[in-house]
C-alpha positions in Angstrom: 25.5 19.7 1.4 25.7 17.1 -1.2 26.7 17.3 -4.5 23.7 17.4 -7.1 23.5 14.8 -9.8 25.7 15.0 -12.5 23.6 14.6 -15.6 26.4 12.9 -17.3 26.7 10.0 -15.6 23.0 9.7 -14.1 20.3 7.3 -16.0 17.7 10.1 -17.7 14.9 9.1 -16.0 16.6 9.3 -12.8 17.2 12.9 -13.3 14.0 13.0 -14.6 12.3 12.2 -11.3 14.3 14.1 -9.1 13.6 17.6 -10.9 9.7 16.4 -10.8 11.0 15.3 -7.0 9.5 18.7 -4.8 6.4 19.1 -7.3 5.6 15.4 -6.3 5.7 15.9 -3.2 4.1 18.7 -2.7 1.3 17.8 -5.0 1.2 14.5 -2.9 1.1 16.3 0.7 -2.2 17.9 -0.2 -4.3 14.3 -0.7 -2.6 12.7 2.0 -3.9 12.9 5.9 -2.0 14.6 8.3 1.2 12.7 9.2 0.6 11.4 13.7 2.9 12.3 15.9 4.1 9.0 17.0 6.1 10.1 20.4 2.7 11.2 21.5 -0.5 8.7 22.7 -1.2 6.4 21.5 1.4 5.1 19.5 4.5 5.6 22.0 6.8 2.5 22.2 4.7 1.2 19.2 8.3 1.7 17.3 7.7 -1.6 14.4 4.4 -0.5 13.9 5.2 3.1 13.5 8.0 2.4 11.0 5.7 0.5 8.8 3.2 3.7 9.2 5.7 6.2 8.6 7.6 4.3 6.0 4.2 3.6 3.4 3.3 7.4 3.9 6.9 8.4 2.8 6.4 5.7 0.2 2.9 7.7 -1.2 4.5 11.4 -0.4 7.3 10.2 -2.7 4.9 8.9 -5.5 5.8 5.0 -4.3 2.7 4.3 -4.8 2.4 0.9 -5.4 5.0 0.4 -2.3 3.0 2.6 0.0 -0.1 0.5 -1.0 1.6 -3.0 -0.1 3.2 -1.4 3.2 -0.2 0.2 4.5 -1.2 -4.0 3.5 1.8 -4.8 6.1 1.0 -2.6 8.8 -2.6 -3.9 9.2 -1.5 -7.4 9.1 1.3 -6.7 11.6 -1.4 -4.6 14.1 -3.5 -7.6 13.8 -0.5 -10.2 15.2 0.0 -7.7 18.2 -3.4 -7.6 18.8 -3.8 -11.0 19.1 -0.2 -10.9 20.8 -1.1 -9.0 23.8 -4.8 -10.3 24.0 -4.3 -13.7 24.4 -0.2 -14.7 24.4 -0.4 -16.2 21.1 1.9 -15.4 18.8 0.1 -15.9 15.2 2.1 -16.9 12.4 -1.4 -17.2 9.9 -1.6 -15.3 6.9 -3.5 -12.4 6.6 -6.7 -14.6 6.2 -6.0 -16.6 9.1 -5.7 -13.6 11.1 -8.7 -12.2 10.3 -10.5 -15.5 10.7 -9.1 -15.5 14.5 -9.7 -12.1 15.6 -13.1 -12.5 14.3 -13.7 -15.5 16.5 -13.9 -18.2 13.7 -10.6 -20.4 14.8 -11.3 -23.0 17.7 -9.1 -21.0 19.8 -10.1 -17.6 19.2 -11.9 -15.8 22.0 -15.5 -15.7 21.8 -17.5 -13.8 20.4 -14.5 -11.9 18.3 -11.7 -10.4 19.3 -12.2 -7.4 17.0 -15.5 -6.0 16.6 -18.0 -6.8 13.3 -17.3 -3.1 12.0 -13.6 -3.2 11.9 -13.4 -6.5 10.6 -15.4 -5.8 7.8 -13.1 -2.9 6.6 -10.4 -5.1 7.1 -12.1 -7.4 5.0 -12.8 -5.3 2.0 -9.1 -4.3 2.1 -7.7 -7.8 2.1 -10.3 -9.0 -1.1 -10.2 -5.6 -3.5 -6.4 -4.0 -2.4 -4.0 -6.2 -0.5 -4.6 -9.5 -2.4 -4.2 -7.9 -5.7 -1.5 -5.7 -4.9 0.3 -8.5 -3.1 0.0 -11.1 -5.8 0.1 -8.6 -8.7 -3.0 -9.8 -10.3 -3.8 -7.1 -12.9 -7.3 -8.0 -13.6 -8.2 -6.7 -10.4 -6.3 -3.9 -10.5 -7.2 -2.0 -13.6 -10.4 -4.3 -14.4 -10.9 -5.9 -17.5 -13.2 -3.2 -19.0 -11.9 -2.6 -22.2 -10.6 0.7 -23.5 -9.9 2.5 -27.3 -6.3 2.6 -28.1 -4.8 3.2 -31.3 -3.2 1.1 -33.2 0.1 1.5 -33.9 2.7 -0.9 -36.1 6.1 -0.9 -35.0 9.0 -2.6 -36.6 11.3 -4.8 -35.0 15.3 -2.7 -34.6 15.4 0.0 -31.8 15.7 2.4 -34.4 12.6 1.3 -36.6 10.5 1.0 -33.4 11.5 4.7 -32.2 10.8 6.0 -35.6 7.3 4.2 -36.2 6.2 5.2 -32.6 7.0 9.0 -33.1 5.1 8.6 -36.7 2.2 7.3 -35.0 2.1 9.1 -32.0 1.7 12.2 -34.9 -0.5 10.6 -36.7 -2.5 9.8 -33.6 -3.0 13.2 -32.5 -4.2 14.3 -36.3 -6.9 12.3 -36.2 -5.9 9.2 -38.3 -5.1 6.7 -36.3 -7.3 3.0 -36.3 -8.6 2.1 -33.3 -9.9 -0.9 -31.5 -10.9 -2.1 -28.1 -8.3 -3.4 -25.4 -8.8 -5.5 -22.7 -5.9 -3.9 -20.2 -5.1 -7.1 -18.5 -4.1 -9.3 -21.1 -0.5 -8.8 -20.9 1.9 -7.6 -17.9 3.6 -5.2 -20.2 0.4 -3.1 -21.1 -1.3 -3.6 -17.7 1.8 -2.5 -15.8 0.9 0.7 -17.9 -2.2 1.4 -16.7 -1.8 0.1 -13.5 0.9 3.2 -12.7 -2.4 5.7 -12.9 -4.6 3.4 -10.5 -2.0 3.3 -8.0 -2.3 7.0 -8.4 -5.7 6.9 -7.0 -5.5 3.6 -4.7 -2.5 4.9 -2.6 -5.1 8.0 -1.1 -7.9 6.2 -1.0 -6.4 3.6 1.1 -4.9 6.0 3.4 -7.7 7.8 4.2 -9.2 4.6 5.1 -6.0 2.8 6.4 -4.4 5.6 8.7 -7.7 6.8 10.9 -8.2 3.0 10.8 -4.7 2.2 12.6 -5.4 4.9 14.9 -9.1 3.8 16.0 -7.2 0.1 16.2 -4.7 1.4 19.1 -6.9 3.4 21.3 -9.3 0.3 21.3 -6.7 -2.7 21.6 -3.4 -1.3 22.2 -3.8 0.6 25.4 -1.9 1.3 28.5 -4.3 -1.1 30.2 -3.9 -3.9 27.3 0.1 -3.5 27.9 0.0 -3.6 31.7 -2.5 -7.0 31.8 -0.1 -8.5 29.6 2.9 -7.5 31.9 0.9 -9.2 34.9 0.5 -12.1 32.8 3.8 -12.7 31.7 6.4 -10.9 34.2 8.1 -9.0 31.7 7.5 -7.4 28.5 10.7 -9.5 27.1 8.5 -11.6 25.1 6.5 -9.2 23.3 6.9 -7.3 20.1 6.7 -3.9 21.5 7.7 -1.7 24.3 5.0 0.0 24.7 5.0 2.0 28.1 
């Protein structure tokens, strides 16, 4: 067994987060969905999509959050490319937009009327506009809003030393009452939105699973079956050419 850290010689924070490690996850577990079997049907042979599935819900079990979110992004992009894959021998290179505009029948040489039904394409939809774009992009405004919010105001000096001893003053004063407050727009400034951001990802990461996870599933049973796999072996002679090995 390995050799825990030595605290000596391990950044603080570091340490930190692996003593908070086991309560994470544990706390984590509970508000995540149940992890699938993936060497049962339907995901068999589906071994890219299934890493990018496994690896975001490691990423959120692990308090990753904000790399869980852009993975679960991933995964749906990449089940909509072997969708289209096995469907019609097309190998999309589009962006997630593109993709979504295909499946839904609105390229000139998407099948007709959609690929993927109305219902799924709107949740994909939603996803893409309110989560994938903004955690993609990093645009903070539409990830903690620009609703502002009462902070106290705290002046700091500019040494180290001066700044840690005028934060722990305030802090004090802060929790005595006497502190002045004003109103702050979160996404002004990358610095002070990256703070709030960290507790929306808290909530984002399991709401998006518990969309994004039955939503994969419900995905390959409808376009990734045995059936799907085996027209596109007829097709094309050999499943050399396509991006899974699904059998």
């Amino acid at each position: 067994m390995d050799a825990p850290p030595n605290p000596k010689s391990t950044p603080r924070e570091l340490v930190r987060y692996i003593e908070r490690h086991n309560e994470v996850i544990v706390e984590n577990f509970r508000k995540l969905p149940t992890l699938f079997d993936d060497t049962c049907d339907p995901f068999v042979g589906l071994n890219h999509l299934n890493a990018l599935y496994k690896e975001s819900y490691f990423c959120a079990l692990n308090g990753q959050y904000h790399a869980g979110i852009v993975v679960m992004s991933q995964l749906l992009e990449d089940i909509l490319r072997e969708i289209i894959h096995v469907h019609t021998d097309i190998r999309h290179g589009g962006t997630f937009e593109q993709l979504l505009a295909f499946v839904s029948g609105k390229e000139h040489n998407s099948p007709q009327p959609y690929l993927i039904s109305p219902e799924y394409n709107k949740i994909l939809a939603e996803i893409k506009e309110k989560i994938r774009n903004p955690y993609i992009h990093l645009r903070y405004s539409k990830i903690v809003g620009r609703e502002k919010v009462p902070v106290a105001k705290i002046p700091v000096r500019l040494t180290p030393k001066e700044a840690v001893e005028d934060l722990a003053h305030g802090i004090t004063t802060a929790k005595n009452g006497n502190f002045q407050e004003f109103q702050l727009d979160p996404s002004i400034d990358p610095s002070i939105s990256a703070v709030f951001k960290e507790e929306t990802d808290k909530v984002v990461v399991f709401e998006l699973a518990a969309i994004v996870y039955p939503l994969y599933k419900r995905l390959v049973e409808t376009y990734l079956t045995h059936d799907v796999y085996e027209m596109y072996v007829k097709r094309n002679g050999s499943l050399e050419d396509t991006l899974t090995t699904k059998g």
